[in-house]
C-alpha positions in Angstrom: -5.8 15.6 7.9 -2.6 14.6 9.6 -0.3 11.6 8.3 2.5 10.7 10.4 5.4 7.6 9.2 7.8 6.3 12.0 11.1 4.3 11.9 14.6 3.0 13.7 17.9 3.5 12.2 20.1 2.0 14.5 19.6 4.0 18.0 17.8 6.9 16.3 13.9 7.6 16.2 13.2 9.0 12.6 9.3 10.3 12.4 7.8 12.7 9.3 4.0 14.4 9.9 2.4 15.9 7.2 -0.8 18.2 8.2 -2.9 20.7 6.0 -2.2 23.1 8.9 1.3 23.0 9.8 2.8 21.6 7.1 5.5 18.7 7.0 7.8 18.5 9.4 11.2 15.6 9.7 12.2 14.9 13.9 15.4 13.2 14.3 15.5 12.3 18.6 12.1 14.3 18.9 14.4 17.2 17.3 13.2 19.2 14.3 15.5 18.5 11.5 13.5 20.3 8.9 10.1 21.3 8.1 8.3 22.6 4.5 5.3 24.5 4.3 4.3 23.7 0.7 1.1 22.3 -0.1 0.7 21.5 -4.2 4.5 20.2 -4.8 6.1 17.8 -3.4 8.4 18.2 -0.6 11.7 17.7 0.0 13.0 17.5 3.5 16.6 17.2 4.7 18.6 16.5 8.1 21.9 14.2 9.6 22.0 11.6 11.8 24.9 9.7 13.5 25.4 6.2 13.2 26.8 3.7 15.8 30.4 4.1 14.2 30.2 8.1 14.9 29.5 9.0 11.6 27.6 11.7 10.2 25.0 10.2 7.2 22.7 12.4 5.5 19.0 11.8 5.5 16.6 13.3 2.9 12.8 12.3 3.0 9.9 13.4 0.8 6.1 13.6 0.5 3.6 13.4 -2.4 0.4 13.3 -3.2 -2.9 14.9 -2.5 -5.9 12.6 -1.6 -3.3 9.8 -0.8 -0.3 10.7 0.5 3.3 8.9 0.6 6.4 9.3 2.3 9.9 8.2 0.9 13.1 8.2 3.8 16.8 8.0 2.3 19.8 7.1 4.9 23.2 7.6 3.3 21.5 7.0 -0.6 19.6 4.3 0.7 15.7 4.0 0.9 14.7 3.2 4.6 11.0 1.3 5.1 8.5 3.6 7.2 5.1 2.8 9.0 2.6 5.1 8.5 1.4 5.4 12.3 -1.5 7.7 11.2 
C-alpha cells in the first residue's frame, strides 16, 4: 500500500510517500531530502528548504501508524497542513 501527502510552502513543492516496499521517502523540488526504511517505528524524516527571504528553515516530517497511517510536516518548529493525495 502506498500513501502519499502533498503541500506548498511558499515556492516549494513538499511531498512524503510511504510504501511497504520502498519505504518513506521526503522530496523537497522533486529532490530526495531523506528517506527511512523502517517499518514497525515511527519515522522521522529530515531536510532544508529556502524561504522567499533566502533563508535556510529546517523541515522535519514523520509517519505513524500501521493499518492507518498519518503524516506530520514541521517548517521552522511549525506544523504545516498536508493532503493526503493517495
Amino acid at each position: 500500500m502506498k500513501s502519499e501527502w502533498n503541500t506548498k510552502y511558499e515556492e516549494t513543492e513538499i511531498k512524503i510517500t510511504n510504501s511497504w516496499i520502498s519505504g518513506e521517502k521526503l522530496y523537497i523540488n522533486n529532490e530526495l531530502q531523506d528517506e527511512q526504511l523502517n517499518f514497525i517505528t515511527p519515522s522521522n524524516m529530515t531536510g532544508n528548504l529556502v524561504n522567499k527571504q533566502g533563508e535556510k528553515l529546517s523541515i522535519k516530517a514523520n509517519i505513524s501508524g500501521f493499518f492507518t497511517v498519518s503524516c506530520r510536516l514541521f517548517i521552522d518548529n511549525k506544523k504545516v497542513e498536508l493532503k493526503q493525495t493517495r
